[in-house]
C-alpha positions as CSV (number, residue, x, y, z in Angstrom):
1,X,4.2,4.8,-18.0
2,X,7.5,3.0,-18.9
3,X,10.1,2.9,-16.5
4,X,13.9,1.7,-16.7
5,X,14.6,-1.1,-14.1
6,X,17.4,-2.6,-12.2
7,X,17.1,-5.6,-10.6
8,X,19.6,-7.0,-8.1
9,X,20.3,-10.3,-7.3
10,X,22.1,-11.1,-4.3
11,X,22.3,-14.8,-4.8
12,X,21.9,-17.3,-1.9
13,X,20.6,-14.8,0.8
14,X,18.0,-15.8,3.5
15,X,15.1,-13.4,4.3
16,X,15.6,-13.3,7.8
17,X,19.4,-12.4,7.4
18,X,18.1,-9.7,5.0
19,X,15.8,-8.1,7.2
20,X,18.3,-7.9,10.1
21,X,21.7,-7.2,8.3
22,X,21.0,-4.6,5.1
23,X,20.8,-1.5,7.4
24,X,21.1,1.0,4.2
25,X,18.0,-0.4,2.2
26,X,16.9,-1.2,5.9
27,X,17.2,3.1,5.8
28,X,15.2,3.5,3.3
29,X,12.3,1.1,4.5
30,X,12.4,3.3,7.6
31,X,12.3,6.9,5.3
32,X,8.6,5.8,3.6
33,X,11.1,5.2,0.3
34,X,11.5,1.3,0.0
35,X,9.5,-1.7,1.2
36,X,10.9,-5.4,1.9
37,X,8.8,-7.9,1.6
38,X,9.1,-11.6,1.9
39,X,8.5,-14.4,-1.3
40,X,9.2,-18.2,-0.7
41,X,11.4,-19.0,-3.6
42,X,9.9,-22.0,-6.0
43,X,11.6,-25.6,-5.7
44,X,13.9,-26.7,-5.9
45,X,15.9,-24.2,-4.0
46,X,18.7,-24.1,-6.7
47,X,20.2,-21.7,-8.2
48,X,20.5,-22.0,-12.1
49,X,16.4,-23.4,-11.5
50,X,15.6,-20.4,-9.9
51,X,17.5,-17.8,-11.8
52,X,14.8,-18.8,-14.8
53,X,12.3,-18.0,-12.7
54,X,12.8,-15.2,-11.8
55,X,13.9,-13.9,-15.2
56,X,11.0,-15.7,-16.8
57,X,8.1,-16.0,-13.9
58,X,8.1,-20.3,-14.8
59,X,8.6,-22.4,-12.2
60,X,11.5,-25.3,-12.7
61,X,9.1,-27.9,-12.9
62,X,7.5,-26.6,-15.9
63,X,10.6,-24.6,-17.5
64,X,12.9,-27.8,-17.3
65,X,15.8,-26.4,-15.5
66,X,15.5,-28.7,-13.0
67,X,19.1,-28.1,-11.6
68,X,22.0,-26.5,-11.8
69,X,23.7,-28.8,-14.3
70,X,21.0,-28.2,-16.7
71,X,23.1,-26.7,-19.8
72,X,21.0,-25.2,-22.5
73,X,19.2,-22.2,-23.6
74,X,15.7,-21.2,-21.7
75,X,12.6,-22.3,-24.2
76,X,10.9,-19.6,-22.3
77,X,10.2,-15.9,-22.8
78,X,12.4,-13.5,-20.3
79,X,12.4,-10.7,-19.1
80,X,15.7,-9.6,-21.8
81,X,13.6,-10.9,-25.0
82,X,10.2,-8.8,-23.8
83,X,12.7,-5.8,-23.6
84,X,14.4,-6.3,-26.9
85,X,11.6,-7.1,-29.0
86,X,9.9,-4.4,-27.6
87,X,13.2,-2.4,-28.8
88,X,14.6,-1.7,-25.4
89,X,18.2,-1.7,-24.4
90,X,19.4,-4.5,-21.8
91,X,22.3,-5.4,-19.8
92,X,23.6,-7.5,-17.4
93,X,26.8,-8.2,-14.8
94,X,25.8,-11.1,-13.9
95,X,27.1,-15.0,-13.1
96,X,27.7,-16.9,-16.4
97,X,25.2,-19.4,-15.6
98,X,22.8,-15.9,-16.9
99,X,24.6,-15.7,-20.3
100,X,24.1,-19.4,-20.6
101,X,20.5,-19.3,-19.9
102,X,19.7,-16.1,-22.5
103,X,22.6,-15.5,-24.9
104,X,24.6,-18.5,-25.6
105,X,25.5,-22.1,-24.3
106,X,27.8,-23.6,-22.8
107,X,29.5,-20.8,-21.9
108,X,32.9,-19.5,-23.6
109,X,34.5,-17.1,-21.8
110,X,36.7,-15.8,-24.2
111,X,34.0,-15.4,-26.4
112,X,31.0,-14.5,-23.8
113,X,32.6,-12.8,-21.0
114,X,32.2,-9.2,-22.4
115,X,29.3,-9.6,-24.6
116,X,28.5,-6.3,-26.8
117,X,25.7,-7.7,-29.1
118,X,22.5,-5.9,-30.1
119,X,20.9,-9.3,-31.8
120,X,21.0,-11.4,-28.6
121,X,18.4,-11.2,-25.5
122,X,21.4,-9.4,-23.0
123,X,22.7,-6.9,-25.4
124,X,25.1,-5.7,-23.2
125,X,27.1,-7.8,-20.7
126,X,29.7,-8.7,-18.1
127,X,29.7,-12.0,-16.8
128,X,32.0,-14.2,-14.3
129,X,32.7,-17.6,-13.9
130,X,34.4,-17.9,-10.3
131,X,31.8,-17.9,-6.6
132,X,34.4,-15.7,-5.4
133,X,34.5,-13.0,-7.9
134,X,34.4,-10.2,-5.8
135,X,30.9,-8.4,-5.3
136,X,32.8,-4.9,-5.5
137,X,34.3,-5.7,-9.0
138,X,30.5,-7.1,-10.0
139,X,28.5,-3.8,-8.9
140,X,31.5,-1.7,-10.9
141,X,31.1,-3.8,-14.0
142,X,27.4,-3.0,-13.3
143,X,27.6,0.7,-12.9
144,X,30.4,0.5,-16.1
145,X,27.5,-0.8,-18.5
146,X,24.5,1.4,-17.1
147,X,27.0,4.6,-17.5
148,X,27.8,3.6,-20.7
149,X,24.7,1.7,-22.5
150,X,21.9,3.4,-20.1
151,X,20.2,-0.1,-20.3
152,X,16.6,0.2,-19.9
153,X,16.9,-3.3,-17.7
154,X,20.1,-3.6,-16.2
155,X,20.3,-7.2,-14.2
156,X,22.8,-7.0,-11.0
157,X,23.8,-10.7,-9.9
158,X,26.8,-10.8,-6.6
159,X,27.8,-14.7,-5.7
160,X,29.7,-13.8,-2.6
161,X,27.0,-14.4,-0.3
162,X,26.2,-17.8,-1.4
163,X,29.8,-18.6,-1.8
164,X,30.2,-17.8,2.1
165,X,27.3,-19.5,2.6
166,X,28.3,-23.1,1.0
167,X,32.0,-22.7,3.2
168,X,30.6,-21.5,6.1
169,X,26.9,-22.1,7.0
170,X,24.0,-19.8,7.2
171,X,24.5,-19.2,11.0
172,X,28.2,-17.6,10.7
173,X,29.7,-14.5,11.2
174,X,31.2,-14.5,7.6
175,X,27.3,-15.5,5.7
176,X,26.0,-12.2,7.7
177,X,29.2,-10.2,7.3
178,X,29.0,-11.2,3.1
179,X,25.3,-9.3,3.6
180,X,26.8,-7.1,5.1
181,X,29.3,-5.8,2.5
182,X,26.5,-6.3,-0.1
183,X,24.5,-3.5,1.6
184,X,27.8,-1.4,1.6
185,X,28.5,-2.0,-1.9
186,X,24.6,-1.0,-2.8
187,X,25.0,2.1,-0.3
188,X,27.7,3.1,-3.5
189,X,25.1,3.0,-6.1
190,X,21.6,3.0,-5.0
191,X,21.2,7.3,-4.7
192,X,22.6,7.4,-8.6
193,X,20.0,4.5,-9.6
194,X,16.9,6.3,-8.1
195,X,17.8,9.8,-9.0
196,X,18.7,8.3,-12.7
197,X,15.0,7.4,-12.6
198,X,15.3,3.7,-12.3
199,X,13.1,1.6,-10.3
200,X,14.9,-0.9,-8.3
201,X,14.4,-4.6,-6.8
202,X,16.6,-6.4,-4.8
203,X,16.0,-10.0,-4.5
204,X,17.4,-13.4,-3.9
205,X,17.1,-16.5,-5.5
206,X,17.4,-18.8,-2.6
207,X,18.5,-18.6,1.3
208,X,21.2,-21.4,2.9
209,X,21.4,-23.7,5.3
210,X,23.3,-24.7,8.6
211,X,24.6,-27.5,6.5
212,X,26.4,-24.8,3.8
213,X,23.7,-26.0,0.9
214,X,20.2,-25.5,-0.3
215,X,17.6,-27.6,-2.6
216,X,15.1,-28.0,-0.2
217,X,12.0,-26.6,1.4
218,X,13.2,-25.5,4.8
219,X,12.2,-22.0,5.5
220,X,15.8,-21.0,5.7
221,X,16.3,-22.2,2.5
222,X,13.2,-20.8,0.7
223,X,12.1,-17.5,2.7
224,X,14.3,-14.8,0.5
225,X,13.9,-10.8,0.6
226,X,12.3,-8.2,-2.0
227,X,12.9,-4.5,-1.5
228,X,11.5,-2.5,-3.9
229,X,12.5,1.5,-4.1
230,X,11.4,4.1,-6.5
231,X,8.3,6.0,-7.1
232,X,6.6,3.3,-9.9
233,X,5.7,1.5,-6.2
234,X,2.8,1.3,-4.1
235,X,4.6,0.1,-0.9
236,X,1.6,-1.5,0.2
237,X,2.7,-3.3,3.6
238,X,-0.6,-6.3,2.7
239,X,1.0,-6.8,-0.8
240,X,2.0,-10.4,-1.2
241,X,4.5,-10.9,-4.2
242,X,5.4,-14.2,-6.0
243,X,8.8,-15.3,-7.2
244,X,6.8,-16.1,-10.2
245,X,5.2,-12.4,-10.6
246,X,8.5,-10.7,-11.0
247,X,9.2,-11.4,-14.6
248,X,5.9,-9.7,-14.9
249,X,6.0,-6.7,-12.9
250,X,9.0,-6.3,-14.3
251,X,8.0,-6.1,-17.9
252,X,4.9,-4.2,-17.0
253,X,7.0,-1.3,-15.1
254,X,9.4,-1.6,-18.7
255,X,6.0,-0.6,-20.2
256,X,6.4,-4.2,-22.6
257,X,3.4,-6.6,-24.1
258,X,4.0,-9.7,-21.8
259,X,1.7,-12.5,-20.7
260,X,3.4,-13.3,-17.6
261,X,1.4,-12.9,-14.5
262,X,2.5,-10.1,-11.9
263,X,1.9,-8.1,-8.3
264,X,-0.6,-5.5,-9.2
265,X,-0.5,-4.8,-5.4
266,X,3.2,-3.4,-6.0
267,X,2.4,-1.0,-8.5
268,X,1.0,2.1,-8.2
């Protein structure tokens, strides 16, 4: 059965700070209609790195995007190209480190900011190029292209939690309040996703640090959160996703040929 999918990326935030500061999708863990579990994100604990693997289920080490000044297209299948070759509809609001990967590189804002474009992999797309674009203005530029486009993906990528996180630290009142407002801003959207009929993830790519940074293999830095809500999932509690199996299960809930491996265990 194909399925439309939104998946949410709230960059930079740490599983434990997940699990004790989202107390809407926190709701619907306790309700039987969402279940969080935890990955360990791939290394290096980077962003640009690990925004390929999510998108493509490649580790850095093997996709080349070793760090976050790595400019050039992806050489490897994502989740966007599986969905438009297969003749799906894609969007994103996303960081323009995204656009860079999939669409075009380097970046141009003038040129790439609002992509409309039916040839590239992101069809459809808003993207920023400031940490502290605000996270409200992100999920309405989201909810602007599903309303309109009614993407079968739709990618959801926030940057003010890892901004707060590289000024302030991961143990500070304004890392857990930027959570915080995330779960707020999701609490706006999330009914209207699932009665819409989309299946939902929300992820992260990486966690922080005390020292406001990330790249390495401290639990802090690598432990990140998956929810997953809608009624394409198991909510098996012994499931044990990979960073690398969400390009996958992704594409297998889109209903589109990949050859990416995936969490079978998530599925129903």
């Amino acid at each position: 059965m194909k399925h439309n999918v939104i998946l949410v990326v709230l960059d930079g935030l740490n599983y434990q700070v997940a699990r004790h500061a989202l107390g809407h999708l926190q709701a619907y863990c306790g309700a039987g209609r969402a279940a969080l579990y935890k990955l360990e994100c791939e290394l290096p604990s980077l962003s640009r790195p690990l925004y390929e693997c999510i998108l493509t289920g490649v580790p850095p080490i093997d996709s080349g995007i070793v760090h976050n000044d790595v400019v050039r297209l992806s050489n490897q299948r994502s989740i966007f190209h599986y969905a438009r070759d297969a003749g799906l509809s894609t969007a994103a609001a996303a960081y323009h480190w995204m656009s860079e990967l999939y669409n075009r590189a380097p970046f141009n804002a003038v040129r790439d900011r609002h992509t409309e474009a039916p040839e590239l992999p992101i069809q459809h797309g808003h993207f920023y190029y400031a940490d502290h674009y605000p996270d409200s203005h992100l999920f309405a530029d989201a909810e602007s292209l599903r309303l309109r486009h009614s993407p079968n993906f739709l990618l959801v990528h926030p940057m003010n939690i890892d901004d707060a996180g590289h000024k302030h630290g991961l143990d500070t009142a304004q890392y857990r309040n930027s959570a915080r407002r995330a779960d707020i801003l999701l609490a706006d959207y999330l009914h209207g996703w699932l009665a819409a009929g989309y299946q939902v993830l929300v992820t992260a790519d990486h966690g922080m640090n005390n020292d406001r940074s990330h790249n390495g293999i401290l639990v802090e830095e690598r432990e990140v959160p998956l929810f997953v809500l809608g009624d394409a999932f198991s909510l098996d509690s012994s499931a044990q996703p990979r960073q690398t199996e969400l390009c996958g299960t992704i594409c297998t809930l889109l209903g589109v040929p990949h050859d990416k491996p995936l969490c079978k265990e998530l599925l129903t």
